[in-house]
C-alpha positions in Angstrom: 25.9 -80.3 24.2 29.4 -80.5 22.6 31.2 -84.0 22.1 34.6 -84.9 22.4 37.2 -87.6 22.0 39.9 -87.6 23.8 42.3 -90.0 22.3 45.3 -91.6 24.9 47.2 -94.8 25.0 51.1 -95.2 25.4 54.2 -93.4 22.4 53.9 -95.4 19.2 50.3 -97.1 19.5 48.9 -95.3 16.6 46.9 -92.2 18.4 47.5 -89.6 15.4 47.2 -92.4 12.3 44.1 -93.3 14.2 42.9 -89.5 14.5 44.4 -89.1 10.6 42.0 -92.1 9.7 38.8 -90.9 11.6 39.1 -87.7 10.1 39.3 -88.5 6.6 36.8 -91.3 7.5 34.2 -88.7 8.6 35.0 -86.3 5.7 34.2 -89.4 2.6 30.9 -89.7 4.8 30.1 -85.9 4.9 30.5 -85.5 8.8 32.8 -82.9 10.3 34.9 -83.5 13.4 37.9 -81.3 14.5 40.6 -82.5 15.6 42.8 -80.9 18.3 46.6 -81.9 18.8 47.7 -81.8 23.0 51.0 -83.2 22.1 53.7 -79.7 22.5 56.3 -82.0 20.9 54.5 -82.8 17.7 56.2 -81.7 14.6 54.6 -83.8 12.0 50.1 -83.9 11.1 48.7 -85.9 8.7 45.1 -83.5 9.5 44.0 -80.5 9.7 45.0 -79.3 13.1 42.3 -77.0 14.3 43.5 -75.8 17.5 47.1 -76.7 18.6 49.0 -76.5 22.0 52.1 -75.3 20.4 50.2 -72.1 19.9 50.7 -71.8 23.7 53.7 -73.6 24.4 56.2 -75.9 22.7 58.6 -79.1 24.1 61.3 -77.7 22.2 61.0 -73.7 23.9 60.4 -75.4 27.4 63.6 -77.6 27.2 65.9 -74.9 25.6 64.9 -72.6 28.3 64.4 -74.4 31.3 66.8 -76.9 30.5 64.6 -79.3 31.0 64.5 -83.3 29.9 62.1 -84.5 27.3 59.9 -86.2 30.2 60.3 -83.1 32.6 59.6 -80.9 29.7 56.4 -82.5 28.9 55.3 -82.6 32.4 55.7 -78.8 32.4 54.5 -77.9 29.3 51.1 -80.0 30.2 51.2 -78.1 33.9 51.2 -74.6 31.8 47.7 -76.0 29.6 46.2 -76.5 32.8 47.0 -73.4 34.6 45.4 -71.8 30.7 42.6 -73.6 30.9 40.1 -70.5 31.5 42.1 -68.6 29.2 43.7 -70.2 26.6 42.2 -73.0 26.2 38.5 -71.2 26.4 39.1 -68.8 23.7 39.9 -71.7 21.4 36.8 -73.9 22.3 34.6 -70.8 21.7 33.5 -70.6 18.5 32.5 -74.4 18.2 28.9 -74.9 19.1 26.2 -77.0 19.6 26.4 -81.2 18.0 30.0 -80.2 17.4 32.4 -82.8 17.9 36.4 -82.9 18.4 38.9 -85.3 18.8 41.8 -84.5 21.1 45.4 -85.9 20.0 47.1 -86.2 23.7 50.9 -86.9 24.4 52.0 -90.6 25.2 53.3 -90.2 28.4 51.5 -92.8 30.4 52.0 -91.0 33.5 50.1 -88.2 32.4 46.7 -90.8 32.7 48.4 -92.8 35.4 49.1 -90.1 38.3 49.6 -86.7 37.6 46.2 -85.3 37.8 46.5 -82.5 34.4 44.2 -84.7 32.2 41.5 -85.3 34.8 41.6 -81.0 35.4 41.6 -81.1 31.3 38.3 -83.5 31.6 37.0 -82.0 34.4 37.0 -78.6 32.7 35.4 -80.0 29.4 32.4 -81.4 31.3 32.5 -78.5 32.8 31.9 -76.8 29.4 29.0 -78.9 28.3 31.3 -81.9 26.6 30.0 -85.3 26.3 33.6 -87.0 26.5 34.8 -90.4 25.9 38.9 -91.9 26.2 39.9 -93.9 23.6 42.6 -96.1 25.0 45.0 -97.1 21.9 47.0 -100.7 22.7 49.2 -101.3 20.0 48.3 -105.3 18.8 51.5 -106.4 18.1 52.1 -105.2 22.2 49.4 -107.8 23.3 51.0 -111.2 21.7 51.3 -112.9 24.2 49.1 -113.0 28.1 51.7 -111.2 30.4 51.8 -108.0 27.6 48.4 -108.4 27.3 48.0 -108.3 31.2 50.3 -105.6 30.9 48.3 -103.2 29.3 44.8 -104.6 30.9 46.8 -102.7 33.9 47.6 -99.4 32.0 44.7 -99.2 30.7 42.6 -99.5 33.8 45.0 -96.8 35.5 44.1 -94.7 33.0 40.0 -95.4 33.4 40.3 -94.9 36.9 42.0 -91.8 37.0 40.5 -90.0 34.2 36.7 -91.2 35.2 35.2 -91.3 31.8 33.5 -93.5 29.8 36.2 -95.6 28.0 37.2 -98.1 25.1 39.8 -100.1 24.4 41.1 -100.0 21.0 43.8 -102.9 20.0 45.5 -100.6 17.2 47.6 -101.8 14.1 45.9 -105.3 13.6 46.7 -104.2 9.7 50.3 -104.8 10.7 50.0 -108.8 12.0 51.3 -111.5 10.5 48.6 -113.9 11.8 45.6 -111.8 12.9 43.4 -114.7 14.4 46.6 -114.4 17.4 44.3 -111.3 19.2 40.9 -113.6 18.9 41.6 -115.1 22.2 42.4 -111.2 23.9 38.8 -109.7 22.4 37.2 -111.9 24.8 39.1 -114.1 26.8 38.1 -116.9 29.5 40.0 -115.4 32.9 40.7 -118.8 33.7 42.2 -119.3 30.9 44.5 -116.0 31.8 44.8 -117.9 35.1 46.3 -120.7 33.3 48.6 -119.4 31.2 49.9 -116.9 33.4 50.7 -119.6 35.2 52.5 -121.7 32.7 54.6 -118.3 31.9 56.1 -117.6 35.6 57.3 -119.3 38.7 54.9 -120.9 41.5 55.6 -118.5 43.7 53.4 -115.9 41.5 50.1 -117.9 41.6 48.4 -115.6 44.1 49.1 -112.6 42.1 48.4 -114.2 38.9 45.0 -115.4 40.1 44.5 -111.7 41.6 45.3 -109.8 38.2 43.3 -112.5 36.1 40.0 -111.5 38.8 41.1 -107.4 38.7 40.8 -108.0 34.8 37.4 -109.8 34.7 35.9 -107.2 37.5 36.2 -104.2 36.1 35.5 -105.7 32.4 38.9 -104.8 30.9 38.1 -107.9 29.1 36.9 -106.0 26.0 38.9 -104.6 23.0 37.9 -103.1 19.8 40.3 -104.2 17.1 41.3 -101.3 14.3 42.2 -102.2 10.8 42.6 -98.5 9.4 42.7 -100.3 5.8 38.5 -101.0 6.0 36.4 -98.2 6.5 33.7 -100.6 8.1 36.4 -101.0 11.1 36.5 -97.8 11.5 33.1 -97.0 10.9 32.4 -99.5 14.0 34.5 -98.3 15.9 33.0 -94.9 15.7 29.6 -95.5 16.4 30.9 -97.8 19.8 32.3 -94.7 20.5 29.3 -92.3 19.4 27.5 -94.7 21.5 29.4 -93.8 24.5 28.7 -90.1 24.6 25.0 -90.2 23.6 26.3 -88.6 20.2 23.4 -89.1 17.7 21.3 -91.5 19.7 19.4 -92.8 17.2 22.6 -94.2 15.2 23.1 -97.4 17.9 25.8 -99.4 16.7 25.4 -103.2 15.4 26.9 -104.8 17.9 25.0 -107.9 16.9 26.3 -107.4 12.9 29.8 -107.0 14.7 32.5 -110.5 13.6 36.1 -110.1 14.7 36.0 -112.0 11.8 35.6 -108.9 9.6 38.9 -107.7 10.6 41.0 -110.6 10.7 39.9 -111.5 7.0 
């Protein structure tokens, strides 16, 4: 068995720092993990990229010569990886064997986990090939300050779970960057009638229904639970691993300490 992350969230919520972070996380502790970029418009790492999509096609070809958008460009460029899957893609996953473990950089394109169906035939395939894979869903922190953002991405976030089918966390990203950390205590774990409530006080009557639908949408499918990341304390991350470790069965017999777990850790 073969283990993978596959790391997804909206442009701008920190997926790469948070790869760049793991990796050199794993490296100080003596573990190796890959990590694979599936963004054809990247230009920049900050890690070792160890297989890359621009190998097989790039944003900026795809636009120049099909005169393409960025948005459309993506789209297509994403299409091509999964027509390459067999090929490609195949003969770039072959040399890494048994217990290894890679984290995929994806695109923020939110349709691309919303609708279109190229990262479920990505997923698919990777099962397919013997990977134990979890989503890491990135929600930038500073995006969840108030309840309608935080309802917001609660919504994204679940599009994402149900179309890619995998086992999936939530990972409330740049808490480094708050003024006032203790603001995301009540969004780790909140009281949906609480979100009833103050959905309430932020929009007109008329909206009570739907407010007192999303608030029950949220507490049903448990979207109630985030991980906050502070990339400055290697315990955060270290956490944040294992939840993840956890989730794919990757060295079972290193369960995290959910118990040891504070928020408090992070907003300190």
């Amino acid at each position: 068995m073969r283990y993978a992350q596959l790391v997804i969230g909206p442009a701008g919520s920190g997926k790469s720092t948070y790869c760049k972070n793991v990796f050199e996380h794993c490296q100080s502790i003596g573990r190796t993990v890959h990590v694979v970029n599936l963004d054809p418009a990247a230009d920049h790492f900050e890690y070792p990229v160890s297989i890359d999509i621009r190998e097989l096609i790039s944003l900026e070809d795809v636009m120049e010569d099909l005169k393409l958008g960025p948005n459309g460009g993506l789209v297509y460029c994403m299409e091509y990886l999964e027509d390459n899957l067999d090929d490609w893609l195949a003969e770039q996953l072959e040399n890494y064997i048994e217990d290894d473990y890679l984290i995929f950089d994806c695109p923020g394109q939110i349709e691309l986990y919303s609708h279109i169906p190229v990262l479920r035939t990505f997923v698919d395939q990777l099962k397919r090939w013997d990977f134990n894979v979890c989503a890491v869903y990135m929600t930038d922190s500073q995006f969840v300050s108030d309840v309608t953002k935080y309802i917001s991405g609660c919504m994204a976030s679940l599009s994402a779970m149900i179309q890619l089918e995998l086992p999936h966390i939530n990972v409330l990203t740049k808490v480094d960057l708050l003024p006032n950390k203790r603001d995301i205590d009540r969004f780790l774990d909140p009281d949906v009638r609480l979100l009833f409530d103050d959905l309430n006080a932020h929009m007109a009557p008329r909206f009570r229904k739907l407010n007192h639908a999303l608030a029950e949408l949220v507490d049903d499918y448990s979207m109630v639970n985030f991980v906050p990341l502070d990339i400055r304390k290697e315990e955060s991350i270290q956490y944040l691993l294992s939840c993840i470790d956890n989730c794919i069965q990757y060295g079972e017999d290193l369960e995290p300490k959910l118990k040891d777990h504070d928020p408090e850790d992070v907003d300190d």
